[in-house]
Structures are given as C-alpha cells and as structure tokens.
C-alpha positions as YAML, in Angstrom:
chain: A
units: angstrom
residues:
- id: 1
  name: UNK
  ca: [73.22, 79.00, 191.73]
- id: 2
  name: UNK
  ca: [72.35, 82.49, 192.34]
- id: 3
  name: UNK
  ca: [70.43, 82.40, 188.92]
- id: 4
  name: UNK
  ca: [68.02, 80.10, 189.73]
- id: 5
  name: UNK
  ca: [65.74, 82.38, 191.61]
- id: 6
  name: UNK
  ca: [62.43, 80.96, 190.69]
- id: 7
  name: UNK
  ca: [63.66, 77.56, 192.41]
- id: 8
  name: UNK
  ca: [64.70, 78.77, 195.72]
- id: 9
  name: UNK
  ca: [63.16, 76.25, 198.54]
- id: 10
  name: UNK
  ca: [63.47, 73.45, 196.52]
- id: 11
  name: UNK
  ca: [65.98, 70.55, 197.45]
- id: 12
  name: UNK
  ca: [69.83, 70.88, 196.99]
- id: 13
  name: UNK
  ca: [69.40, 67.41, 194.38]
- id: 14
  name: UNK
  ca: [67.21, 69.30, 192.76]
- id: 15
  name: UNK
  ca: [68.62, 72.59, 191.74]
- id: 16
  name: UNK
  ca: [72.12, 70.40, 190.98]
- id: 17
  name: UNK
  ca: [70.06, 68.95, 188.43]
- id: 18
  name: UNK
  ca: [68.34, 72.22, 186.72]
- id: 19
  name: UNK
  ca: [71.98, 73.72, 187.36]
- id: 20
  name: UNK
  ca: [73.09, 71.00, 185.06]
- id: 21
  name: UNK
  ca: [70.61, 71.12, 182.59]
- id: 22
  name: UNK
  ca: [71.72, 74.83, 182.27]
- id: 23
  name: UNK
  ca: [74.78, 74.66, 181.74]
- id: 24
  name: UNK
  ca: [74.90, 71.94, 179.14]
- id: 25
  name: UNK
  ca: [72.24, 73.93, 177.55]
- id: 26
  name: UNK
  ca: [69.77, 71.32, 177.65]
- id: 27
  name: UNK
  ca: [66.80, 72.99, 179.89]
- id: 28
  name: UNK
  ca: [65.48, 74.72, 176.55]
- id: 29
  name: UNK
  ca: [65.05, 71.41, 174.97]
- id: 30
  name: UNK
  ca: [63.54, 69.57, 177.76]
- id: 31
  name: UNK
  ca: [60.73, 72.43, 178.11]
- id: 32
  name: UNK
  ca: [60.16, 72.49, 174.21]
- id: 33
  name: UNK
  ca: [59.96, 68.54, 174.35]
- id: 34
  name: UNK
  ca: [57.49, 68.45, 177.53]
- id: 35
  name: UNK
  ca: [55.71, 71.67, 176.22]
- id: 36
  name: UNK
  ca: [55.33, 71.81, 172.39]
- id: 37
  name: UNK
  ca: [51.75, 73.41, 172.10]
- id: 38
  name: UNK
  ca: [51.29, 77.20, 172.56]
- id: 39
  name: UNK
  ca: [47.39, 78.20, 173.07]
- id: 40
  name: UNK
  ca: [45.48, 80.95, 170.98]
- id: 41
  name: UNK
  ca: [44.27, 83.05, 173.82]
- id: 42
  name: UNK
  ca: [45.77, 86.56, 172.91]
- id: 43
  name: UNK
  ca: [42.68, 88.84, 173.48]
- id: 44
  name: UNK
  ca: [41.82, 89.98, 176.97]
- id: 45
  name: UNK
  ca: [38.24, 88.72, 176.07]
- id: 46
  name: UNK
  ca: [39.59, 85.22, 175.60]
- id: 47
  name: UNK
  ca: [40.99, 85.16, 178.46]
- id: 48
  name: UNK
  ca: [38.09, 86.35, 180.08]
- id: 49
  name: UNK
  ca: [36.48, 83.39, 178.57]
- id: 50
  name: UNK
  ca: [38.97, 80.68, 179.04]
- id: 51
  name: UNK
  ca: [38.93, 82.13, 183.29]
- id: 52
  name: UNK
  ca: [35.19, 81.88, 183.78]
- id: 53
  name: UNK
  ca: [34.76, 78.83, 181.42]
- id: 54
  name: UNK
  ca: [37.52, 77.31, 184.72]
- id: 55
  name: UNK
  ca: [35.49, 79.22, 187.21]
- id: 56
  name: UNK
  ca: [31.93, 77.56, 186.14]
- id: 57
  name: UNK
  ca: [33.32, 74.02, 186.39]
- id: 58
  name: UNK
  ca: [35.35, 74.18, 189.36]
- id: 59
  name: UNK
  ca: [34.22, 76.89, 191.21]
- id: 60
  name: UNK
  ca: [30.29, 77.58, 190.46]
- id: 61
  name: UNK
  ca: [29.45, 79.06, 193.84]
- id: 62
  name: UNK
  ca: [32.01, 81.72, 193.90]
- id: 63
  name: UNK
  ca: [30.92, 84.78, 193.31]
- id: 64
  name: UNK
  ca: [31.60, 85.85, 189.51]
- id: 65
  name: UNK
  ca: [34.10, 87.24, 187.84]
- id: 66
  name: UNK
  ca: [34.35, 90.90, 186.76]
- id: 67
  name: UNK
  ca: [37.43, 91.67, 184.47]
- id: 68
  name: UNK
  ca: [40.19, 89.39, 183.80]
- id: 69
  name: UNK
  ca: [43.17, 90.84, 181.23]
- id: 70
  name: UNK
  ca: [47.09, 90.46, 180.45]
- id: 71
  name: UNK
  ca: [48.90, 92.83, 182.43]
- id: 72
  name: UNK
  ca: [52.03, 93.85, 180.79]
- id: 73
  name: UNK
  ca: [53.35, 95.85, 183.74]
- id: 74
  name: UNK
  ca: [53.21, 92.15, 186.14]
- id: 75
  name: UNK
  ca: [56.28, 90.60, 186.86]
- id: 76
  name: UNK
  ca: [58.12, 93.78, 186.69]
- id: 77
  name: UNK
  ca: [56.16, 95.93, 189.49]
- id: 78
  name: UNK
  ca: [54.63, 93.57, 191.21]
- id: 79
  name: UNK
  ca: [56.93, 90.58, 191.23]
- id: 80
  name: UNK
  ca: [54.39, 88.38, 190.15]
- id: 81
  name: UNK
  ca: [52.67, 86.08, 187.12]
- id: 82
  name: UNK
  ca: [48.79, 86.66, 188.66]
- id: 83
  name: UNK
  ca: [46.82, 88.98, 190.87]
- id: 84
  name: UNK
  ca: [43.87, 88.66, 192.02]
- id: 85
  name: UNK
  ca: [42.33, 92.11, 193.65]
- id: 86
  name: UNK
  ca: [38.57, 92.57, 195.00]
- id: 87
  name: UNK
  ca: [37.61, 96.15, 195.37]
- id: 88
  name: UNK
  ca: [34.26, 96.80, 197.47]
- id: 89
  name: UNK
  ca: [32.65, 100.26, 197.05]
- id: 90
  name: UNK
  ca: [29.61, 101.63, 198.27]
- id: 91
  name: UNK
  ca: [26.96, 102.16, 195.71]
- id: 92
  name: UNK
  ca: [23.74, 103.54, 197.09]
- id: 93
  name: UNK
  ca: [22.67, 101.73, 200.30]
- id: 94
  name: UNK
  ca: [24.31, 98.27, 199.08]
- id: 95
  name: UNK
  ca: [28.12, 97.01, 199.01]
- id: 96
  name: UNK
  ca: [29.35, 96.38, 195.66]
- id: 97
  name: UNK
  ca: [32.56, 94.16, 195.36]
- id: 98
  name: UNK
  ca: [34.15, 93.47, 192.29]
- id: 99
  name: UNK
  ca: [36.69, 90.53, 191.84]
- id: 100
  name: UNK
  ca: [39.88, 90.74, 188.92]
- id: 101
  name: UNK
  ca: [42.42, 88.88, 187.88]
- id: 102
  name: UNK
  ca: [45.15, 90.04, 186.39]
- id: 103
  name: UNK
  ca: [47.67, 87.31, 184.23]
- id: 104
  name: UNK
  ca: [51.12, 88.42, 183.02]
- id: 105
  name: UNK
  ca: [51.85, 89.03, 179.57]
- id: 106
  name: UNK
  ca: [54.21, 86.84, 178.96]
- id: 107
  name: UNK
  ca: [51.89, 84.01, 179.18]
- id: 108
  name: UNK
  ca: [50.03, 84.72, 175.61]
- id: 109
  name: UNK
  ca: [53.27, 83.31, 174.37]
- id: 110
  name: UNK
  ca: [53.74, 80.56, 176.64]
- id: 111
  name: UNK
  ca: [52.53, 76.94, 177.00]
- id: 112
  name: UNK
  ca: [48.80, 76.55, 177.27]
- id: 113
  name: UNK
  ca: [49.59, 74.33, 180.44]
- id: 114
  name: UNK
  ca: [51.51, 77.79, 181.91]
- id: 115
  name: UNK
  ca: [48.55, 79.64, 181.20]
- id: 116
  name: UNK
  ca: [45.86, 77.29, 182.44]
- id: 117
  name: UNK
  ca: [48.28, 76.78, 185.62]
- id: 118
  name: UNK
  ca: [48.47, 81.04, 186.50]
- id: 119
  name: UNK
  ca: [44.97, 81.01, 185.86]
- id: 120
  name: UNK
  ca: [43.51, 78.40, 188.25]
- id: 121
  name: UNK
  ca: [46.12, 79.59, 190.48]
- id: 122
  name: UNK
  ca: [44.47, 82.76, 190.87]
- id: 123
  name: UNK
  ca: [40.78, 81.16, 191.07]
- id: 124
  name: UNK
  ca: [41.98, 79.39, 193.72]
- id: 125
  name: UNK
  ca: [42.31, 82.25, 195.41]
- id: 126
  name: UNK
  ca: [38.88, 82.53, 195.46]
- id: 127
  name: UNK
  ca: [38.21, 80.54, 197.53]
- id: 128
  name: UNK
  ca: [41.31, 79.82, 199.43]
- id: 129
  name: UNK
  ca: [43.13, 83.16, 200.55]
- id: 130
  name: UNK
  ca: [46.62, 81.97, 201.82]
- id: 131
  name: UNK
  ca: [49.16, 79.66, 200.17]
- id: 132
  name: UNK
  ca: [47.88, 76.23, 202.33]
- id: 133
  name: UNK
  ca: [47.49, 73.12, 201.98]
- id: 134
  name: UNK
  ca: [43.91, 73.83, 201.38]
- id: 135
  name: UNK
  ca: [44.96, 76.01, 198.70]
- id: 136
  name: UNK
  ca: [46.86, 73.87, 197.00]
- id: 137
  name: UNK
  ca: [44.50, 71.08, 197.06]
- id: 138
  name: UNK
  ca: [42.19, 72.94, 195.24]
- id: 139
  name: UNK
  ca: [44.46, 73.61, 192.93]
- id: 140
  name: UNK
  ca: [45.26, 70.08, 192.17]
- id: 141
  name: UNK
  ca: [41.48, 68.90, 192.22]
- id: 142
  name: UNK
  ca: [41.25, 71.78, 189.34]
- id: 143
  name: UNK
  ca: [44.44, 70.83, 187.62]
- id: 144
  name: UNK
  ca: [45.85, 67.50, 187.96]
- id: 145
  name: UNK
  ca: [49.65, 67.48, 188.22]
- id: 146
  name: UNK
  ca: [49.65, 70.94, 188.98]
- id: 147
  name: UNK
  ca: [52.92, 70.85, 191.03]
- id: 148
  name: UNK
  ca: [54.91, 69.70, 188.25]
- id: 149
  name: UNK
  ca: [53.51, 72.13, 186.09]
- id: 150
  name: UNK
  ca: [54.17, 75.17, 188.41]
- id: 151
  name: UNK
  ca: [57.88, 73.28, 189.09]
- id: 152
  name: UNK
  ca: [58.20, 73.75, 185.21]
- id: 153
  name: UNK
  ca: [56.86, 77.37, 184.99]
- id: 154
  name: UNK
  ca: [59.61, 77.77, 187.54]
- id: 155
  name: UNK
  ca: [61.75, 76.22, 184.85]
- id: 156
  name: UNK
  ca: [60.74, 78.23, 181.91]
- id: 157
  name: UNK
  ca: [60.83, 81.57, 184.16]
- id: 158
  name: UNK
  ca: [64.60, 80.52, 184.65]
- id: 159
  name: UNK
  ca: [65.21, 79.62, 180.99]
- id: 160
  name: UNK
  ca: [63.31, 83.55, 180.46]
- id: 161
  name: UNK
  ca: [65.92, 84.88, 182.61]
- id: 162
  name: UNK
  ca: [69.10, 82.92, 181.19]
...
C-alpha cells in the first residue's frame, strides 16, 4: 500500500478499502460519479475573485488579500496543493505586509469542490496558523463536509498518481 501516499494516517479499514477500489479499477468511477462538475475558474483573476468573494463572507475582518494565482511549480517543489505566504517590508516609517495564496495548477482541471476545498483551506490559515482543531473548525463552518471532501482530494491525488 506503498502507493497510497496521500492516505497515510488514516485507518487500516480504510486504506483496505481505497486499496480495493484500485485495484478493481473502480476509484476512477466513484470520483467521476461523486464529482461530475468541473468549474470555469482558469484565469489567475478568477481565482482572485472566487478567493476574496470566500474571504468577504467568511472571513470579513481579516486583513485583505493581495495576489492569489495557480502555481504550476506547487506540488512538485513544495510538496503541496496551497501556500499561503505574508511578506512584511518596511515602506517609509510604516510596516507593510502583504498576504498570497498560491493554489496548484492542477486544480483548474479539477472538481469545483477540490478547488473551493484548497482554497478555504488556505483562508483558514488566516486566521488559524497551525493544523488544530480550531483550524479545522473553521474550515468546516466555511465548507460543510469539508473532511470528506479533503478525504476525496486525497482520493483523486492517488487516482493522479496511479
């Protein structure tokens, strides 16, 4: 089961089952059937949009958002789908800090859930620096069911990688 990277942590029962679903070739199928849809962000601008359209309804007292773009070079260098950077600089007498986010290409091909999932991912970041339970409750007040959806990004990742 060395192949199902993207699921490590998750319960022995569990990863029998993907492992199953992968070898009867049937994990394509069930992601195609749960995730029909693809979305028609493809511009960085769009997704510039789509992020701070997210930001202004869950997150309207966070400070805003300067550049959000596909990065085609994530997932290979950084072994990641999202990053989120702040840079602070000095400009004149005042601190300027500007906040990114930065979404893997892949994603303007994938399910609109994927996308919307990566992208309040990073927001939540935001607010919520570390991976806690804090975190992730954000993230589910911003996207219901977002555990199953990340569990299936985890899915598709592994189908990617098949």
């Amino acid at each position: 089961m060395s192949h199902l990277k993207y699921l490590t942590g998750y319960p022995p029962h569990l990863l029998q089952q993907v492992q199953k679903l992968v070898e009867e070739d049937k994990l394509k199928p069930y992601l195609a059937q749960r995730y029909p849809a693809t979305h028609q962000i493809q511009s960085d601008r769009a997704l510039y949009d789509y992020a701070n359209n997210l930001k202004q309804t869950y997150l309207k007292n966070a400070p805003p958002i300067d550049k959000v773009y596909f990065d085609s070079t994530l997932g290979l260098t950084h072994h990641a789908l999202g990053l989120h950077t702040t840079a602070s600089r000095v400009q004149g007498s005042r601190l300027k800090t500007k906040k990114e986010i930065r979404i893997a290409s892949l994603f303007r091909q994938a399910a609109p859930e994927f996308l919307e999932m990566i992208v309040v991912h990073e927001l939540a970041h935001f607010k919520e620096k570390e991976h806690g339970k804090a975190f992730y409750k954000l993230c589910e007040h911003m996207l219901p069911g977002y555990h199953q959806i990340e569990f299936d990004l985890r899915l598709y990742l592994t189908l990617l990688d098949a």
